[in-house]
N, C-alpha and C positions, 0 to 999 in steps of 0.2 A: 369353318374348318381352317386351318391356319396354314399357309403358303411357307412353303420350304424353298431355299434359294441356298442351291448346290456350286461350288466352286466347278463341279462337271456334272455334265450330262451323264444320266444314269443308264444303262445299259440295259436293253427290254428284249426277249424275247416274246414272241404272241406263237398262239398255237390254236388254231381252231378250223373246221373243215366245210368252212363257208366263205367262200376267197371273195365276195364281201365284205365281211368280217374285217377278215383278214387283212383286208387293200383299207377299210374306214379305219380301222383299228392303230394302222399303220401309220395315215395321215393324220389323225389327230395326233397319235404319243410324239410324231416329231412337231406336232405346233405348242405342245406342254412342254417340249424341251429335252426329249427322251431320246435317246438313239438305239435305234431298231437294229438289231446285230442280228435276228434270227427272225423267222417268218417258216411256221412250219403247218403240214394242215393235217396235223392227227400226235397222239400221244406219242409215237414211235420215234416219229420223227425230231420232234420236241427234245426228245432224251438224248438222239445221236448230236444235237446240236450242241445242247448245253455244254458236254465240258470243253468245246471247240469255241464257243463266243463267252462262255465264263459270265452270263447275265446278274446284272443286280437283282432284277425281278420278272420271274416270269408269268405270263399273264396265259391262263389256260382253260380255254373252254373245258366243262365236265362232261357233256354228253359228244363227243367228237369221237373218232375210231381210236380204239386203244385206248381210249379216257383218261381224262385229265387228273381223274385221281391216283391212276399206275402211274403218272408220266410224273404225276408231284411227287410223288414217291421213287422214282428213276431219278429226276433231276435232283432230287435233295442227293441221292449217292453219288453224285459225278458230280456236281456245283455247290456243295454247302452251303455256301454264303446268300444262296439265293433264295431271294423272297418268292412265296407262293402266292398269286390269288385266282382263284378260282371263279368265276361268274357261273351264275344257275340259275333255270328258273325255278327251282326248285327252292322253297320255301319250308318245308318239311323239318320240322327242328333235328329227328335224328339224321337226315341228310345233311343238313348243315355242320351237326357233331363228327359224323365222319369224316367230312372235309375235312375239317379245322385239327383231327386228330391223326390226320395220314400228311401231316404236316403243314398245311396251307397256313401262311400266313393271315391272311382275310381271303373273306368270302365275299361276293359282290352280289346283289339281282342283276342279273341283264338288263339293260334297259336304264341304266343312270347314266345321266349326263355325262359328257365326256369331262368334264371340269371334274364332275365326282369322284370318276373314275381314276384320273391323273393325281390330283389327292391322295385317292385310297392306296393307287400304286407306290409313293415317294413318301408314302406314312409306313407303309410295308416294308419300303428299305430301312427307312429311319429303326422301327420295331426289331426285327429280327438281327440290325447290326449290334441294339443297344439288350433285345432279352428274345433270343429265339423263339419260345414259347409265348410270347405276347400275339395274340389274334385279334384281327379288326375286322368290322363287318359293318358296311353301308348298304 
């Protein structure tokens, strides 16, 4: 997959309700070169953040309280410009349809390499600045 090399750091929110997660999630996107603007641990919270840190992408557990799929849907109306990706375990081709159709940019499995991950993120921004409707999924 091919390395993007931004003039700035790209602007992340994370949103999920394993402060795990949350803290590995956090440490990695600033070693890919990401800055963490939001750190939230449920869909609600996610949405009050967004139009106050104005993220490039935000990154959102789907089974978290309030779900990530309301929250994709809350932060597209307050952040437009913001990339969706969703991680799941869920493999279910119509659960992945849904995602991808309540606006998410790409869809992710849990469980990919943080390299992947970092990637899928800064392909995310690249997509929805260049064709909103482009969806990625690693």
């Amino acid at each position: 997959m091919p390395a993007f090399s931004d003039a700035r750091r790209h602007r992340l929110l994370i949103a999920d309700d394993d402060s795990l997660v949350r803290s590995t999630m956090s440490m990695f996107a600033m070693a890919a070169g990401f800055e963490v603007v939001g750190v939230a641990e449920d869909g609600e919270q996610a949405v009050e953040l967004a139009p106050v840190t104005q993220p490039d992408v935000a990154l959102l557990d789907v089974d978290m309280p309030s779900g990530g799929l309301s929250a994709a849907q809350g932060i597209l109306e307050v952040a437009t410009a913001t990339a969706i990706v969703l991680p799941s375990n869920d493999e279910l081709e119509a659960e992945v349809r849904s995602l991808l159709l309540a606006g998410a940019s790409a869809y992710c499995r849990k469980g990919v390499s943080p390299e992947v991950l970092a990637d899928m993120l800064k392909r995310s921004i690249h997509a929805r600045a260049g064709d909103p409707q482009q969806q990625l999924q690693c």
